[in-house]
N, C-alpha and C positions, 0 to 999 in steps of 0.2 A: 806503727799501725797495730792495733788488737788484733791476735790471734784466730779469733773470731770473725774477725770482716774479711781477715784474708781469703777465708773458707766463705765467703755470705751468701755463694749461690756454689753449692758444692754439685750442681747437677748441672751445669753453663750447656745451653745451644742457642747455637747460631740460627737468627730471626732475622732474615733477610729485609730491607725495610718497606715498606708500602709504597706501590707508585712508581719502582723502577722498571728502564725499560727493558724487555723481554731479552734474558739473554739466550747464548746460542747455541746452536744443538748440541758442540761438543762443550761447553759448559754443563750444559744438564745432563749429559753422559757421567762427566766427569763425577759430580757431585755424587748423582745415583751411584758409580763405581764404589764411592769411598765411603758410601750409607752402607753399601753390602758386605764389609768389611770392617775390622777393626784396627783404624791407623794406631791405636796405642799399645796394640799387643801386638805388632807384624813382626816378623822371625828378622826385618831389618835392623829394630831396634836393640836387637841385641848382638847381630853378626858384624852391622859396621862399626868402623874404628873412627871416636870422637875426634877432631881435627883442633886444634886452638886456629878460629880463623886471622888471627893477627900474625901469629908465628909457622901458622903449617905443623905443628909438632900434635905430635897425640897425644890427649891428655890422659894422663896415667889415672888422677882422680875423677871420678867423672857423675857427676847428679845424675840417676834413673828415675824415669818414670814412676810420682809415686802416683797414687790413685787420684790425687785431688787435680796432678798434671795432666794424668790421662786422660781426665775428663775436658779438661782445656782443651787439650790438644784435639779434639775430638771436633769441638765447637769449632775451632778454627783451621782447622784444617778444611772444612766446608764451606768456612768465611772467601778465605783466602783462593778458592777456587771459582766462587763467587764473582770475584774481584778481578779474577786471572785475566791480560791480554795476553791471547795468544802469540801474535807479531811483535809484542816486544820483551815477555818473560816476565811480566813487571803487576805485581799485585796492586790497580787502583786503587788500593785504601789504605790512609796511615794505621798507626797501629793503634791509636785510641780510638777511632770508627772501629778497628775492628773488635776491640776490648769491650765498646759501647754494646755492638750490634750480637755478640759473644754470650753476653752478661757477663764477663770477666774485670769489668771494671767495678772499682771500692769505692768506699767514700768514708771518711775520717770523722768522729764525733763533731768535729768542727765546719764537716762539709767540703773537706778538700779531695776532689779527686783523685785515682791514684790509677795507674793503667800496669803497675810494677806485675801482676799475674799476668799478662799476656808479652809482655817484654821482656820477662826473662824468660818463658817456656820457646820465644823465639830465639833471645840470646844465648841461653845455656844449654839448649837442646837440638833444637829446628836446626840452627847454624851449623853448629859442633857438628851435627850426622850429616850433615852435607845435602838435607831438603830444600836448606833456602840460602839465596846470598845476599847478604842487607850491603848496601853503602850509609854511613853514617854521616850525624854531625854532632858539634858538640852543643849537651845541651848547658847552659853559663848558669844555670839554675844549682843543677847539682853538679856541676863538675864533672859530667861523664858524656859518655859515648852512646846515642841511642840510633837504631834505625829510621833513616827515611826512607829509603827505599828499599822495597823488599821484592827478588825475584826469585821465584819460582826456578828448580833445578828436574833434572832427569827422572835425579834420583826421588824427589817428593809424587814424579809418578806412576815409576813401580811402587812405592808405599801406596798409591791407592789402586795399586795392580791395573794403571793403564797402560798397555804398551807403546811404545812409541809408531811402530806401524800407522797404529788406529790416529795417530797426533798429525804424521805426516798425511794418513787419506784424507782427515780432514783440514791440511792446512793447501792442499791440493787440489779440494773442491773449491776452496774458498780463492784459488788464483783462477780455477776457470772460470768463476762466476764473476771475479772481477775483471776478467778479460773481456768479458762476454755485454758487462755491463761500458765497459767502453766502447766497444764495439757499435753498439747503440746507442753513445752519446757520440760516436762520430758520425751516427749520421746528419744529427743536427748542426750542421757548419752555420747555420744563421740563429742567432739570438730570438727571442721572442719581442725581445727591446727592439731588435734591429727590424724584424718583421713589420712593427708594427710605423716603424718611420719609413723602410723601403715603402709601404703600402699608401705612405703619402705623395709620395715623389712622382714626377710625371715615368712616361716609359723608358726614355733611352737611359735616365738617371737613375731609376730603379731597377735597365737590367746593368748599369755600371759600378751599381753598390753587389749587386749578386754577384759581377765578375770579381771585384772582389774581394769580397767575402771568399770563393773559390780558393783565390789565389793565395789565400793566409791559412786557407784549410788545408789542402794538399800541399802534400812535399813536392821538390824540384823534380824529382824521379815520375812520381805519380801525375804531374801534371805535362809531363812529354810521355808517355805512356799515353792520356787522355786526349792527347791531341789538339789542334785549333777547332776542329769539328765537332770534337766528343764535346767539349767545353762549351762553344755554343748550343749543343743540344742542351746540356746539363739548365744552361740558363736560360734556356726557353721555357722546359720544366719545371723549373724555380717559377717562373716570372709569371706561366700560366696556372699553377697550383695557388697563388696570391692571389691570383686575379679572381679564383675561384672561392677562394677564401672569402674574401671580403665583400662578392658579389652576396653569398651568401647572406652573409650580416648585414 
């Protein structure tokens, strides 16, 4: 590839694409953190020791940041935050989305694309400093070893100076929230499918669907705790809340 195309967008940012949906608050934290800063100049890039991630060994030779990389890295290190799930460390997007969305990807007089600017600033850089850690496959094309999955490490963020504190308050809120959200889908023990056949049934048959429904909803424990007493109140409740339902309609 010319010289020149490898440089074709020597000023590459990351354009998120239109129409996705809203991501989440510690995403837009994240992003904002690493705007207010410069990931290609941080005192990490030059204090950690490059890793060979095949072998574990340090690499004695080792590519630095020139300026046309900095700028890549800049672009995609915003992509890739982007992308970030948090519960499972795992950047949604391959590396040609991200090359695409980057502007880091080429294209050859002949119109062949080329994503080699964003796969080596991953493979010879990103990996080596210990920011990200890809699983590969081989690609049969060129005979080599590319990323498909790419996760996200500790270390990539203190490079965008977030502490982890801030990772776990909010991986904390997001379990009370989803506790809270179950919490409130338990108390829907009847379907709205099921509602809507209970409400056809005569009465002893629709409160014998409610009992049980009950009885699949609560565990063994909870349902001797509730008693034969509590349980028929529950399905009087049930059965006169229907009645008023539908009376309505």
């Amino acid at each position: 590839m010319p010289r020149k195309n490898y440089i074709y967008n020597p000023k590459p940012v990351f354009n998120p694409p239109k129409n996705e949906k809203k991501r989440s608050t510690f995403i837009c934290y994240a992003m904002k953190k690493a705007s207010e800063i410069d990931v290609a100049r941080s005192s990490l890039n030059h204090t950690l020791l490059p890793i060979d991630p095949k072998t574990g060994n340090i690499l004695p030779r080792f590519r630095r940041l020139n300026e046309h990389r900095a700028c890549a890295m800049r672009a995609i290190v915003s992509a890739m935050l982007y992308y970030f799930n948090i519960d499972s460390k795992l950047v949604e997007a391959s590396i040609e989305k991200l090359a695409d969305e980057c502007g880091l990807s080429t294209f050859s007089d002949s119109g062949n694309k080329s994503i080699t600017r964003a796969s080596r600033l991953i493979n010879e850089f990103l990996e080596p400093m210990g920011f990200v850690k890809c699983r590969r496959i081989k690609n049969t094309s060129i005979s080599n070893y590319i990323p498909k999955k790419i996760f996200l490490t500790p270390m990539f963020f203190m490079l965008c100076n977030i502490s982890k504190s801030k990772i776990n308050n909010y991986l904390s809120k997001k379990m009370k929230l989803s506790q809270k959200l179950k919490k409130q889908e338990k108390k829907m023990f009847i379907s709205f499918s099921d509602i809507k056949i209970i409400s056809q049934l005569d009465e002893q048959s629709a409160r014998n669907k409610i009992l049980n429904a009950l009885i699949n909803y609560y565990s063994a424990s909870e349902l001797t705790k509730i008693g034969p007493k509590g349980l028929k109140k529950k399905i009087d409740i049930e059965y006169n809340n229907l009645c008023k339902l539908y009376k309505k309609k």
